[in-house]
C-alpha positions in Angstrom: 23.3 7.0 -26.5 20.9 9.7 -26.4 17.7 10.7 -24.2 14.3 8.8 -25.2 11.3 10.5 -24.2 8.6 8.6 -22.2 6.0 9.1 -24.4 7.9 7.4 -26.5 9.5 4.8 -24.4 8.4 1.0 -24.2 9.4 0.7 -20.3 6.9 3.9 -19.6 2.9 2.9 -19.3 0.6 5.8 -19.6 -2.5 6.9 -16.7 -5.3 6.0 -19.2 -6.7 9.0 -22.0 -7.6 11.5 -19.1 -3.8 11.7 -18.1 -2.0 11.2 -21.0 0.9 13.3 -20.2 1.8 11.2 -17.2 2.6 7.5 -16.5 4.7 5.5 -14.5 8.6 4.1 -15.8 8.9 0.3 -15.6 12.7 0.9 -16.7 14.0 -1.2 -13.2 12.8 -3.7 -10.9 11.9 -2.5 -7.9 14.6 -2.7 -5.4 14.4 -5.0 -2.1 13.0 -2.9 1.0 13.0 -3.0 5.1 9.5 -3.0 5.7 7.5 -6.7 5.7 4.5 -6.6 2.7 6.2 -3.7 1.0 4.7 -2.9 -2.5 6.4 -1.4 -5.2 5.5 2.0 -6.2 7.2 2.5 -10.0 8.1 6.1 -10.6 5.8 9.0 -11.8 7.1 10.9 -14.7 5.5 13.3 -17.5 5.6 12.3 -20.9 8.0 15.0 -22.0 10.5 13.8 -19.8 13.2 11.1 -20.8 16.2 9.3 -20.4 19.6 7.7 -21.7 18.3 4.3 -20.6 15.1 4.4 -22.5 14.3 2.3 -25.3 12.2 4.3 -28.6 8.8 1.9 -29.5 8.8 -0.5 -31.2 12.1 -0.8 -31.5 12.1 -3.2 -28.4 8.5 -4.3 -28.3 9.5 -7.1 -26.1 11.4 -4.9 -23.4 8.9 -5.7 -20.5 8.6 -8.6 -19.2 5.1 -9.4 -17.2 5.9 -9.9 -13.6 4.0 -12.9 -13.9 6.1 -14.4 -16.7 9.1 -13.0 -15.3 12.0 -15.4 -13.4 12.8 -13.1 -10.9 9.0 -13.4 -9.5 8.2 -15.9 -6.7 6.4 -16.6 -3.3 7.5 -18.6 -0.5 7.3 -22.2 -0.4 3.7 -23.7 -0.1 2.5 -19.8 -0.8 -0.6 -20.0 -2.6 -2.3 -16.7 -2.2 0.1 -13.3 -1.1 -2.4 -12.3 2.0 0.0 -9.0 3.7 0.2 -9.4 7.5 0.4 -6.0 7.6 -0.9 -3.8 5.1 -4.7 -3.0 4.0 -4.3 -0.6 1.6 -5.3 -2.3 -1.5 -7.8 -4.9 -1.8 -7.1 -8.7 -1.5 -8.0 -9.2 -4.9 -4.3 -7.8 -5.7 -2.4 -9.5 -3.1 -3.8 -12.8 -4.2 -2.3 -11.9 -7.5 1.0 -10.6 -6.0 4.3 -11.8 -5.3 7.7 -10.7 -4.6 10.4 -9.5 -7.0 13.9 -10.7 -6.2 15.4 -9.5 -9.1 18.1 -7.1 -7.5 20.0 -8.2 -4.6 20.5 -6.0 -1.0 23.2 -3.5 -1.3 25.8 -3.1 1.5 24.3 -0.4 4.4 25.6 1.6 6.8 24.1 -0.4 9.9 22.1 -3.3 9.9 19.1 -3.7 8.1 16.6 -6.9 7.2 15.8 -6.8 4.0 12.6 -7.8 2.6 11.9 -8.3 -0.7 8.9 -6.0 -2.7 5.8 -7.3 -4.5 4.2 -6.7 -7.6 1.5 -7.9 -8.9 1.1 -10.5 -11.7 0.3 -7.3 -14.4 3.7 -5.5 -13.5 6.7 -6.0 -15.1 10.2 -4.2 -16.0 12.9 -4.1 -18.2 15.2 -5.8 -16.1 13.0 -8.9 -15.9 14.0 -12.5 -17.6 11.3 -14.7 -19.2 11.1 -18.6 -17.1 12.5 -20.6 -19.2 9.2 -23.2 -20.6 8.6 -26.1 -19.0 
């Protein structure tokens, strides 16, 4: 094992030209949270940074799998459209194209907690996604 950089990482996506030292990792689904509508945040890093868990491009071209394509990604029975109850901080254009990750499970706390799962939009996706198996 040794450390990948995140430039050269295919679970790290890149701010655009302007930024192109930093980007966001997409190494690890997002894990469940407490609050109702939560939205996944995935991790700011600078392009010199790295990791042990990183995988060089293109060596695993396939590494990310699109939230949307993803088996781990669902809404609620009968959900059509992901409208937040609570939240208003992004347009409704992205929740209608959101849903929750369930890929990682609650982990054991110190009192009691609800747990509620994240969303992501359709675009997202991780490494520790699994493709839905075709129809």
């Amino acid at each position: 094992m040794s450390i990948v950089t995140c430039h050269a990482c295919v679970f790290w996506r890149m701010f655009g030209t302007a930024a192109a030292s930093v980007g966001t990792c997409h190494r690890h689904a997002p894990p469940p949270g407490e609050q109702i509508d939560d939205r996944s945040y995935w991790p700011e890093t600078l392009a010199e940074d790295g990791c042990a868990e990183g995988l060089a491009a293109p060596a695993a071209t396939a590494a990310i799998i699109a939230c949307r394509d993803c088996l781990f990604w669902f809404r609620r029975t009968g959900q059509t459209d992901m409208i937040p109850e609570r939240r208003g901080d992004l347009p409704r254009i992205w929740w209608q194209n959101a849903a929750y990750c369930a890929r990682l499970a609650p982990a054991p706390e110190s009192s009691v907690i609800r747990t509620r799962w994240r969303a992501t939009h359709a675009s997202d996706g991780c490494g520790d996604g699994k493709p839905r198996k075709p129809a």
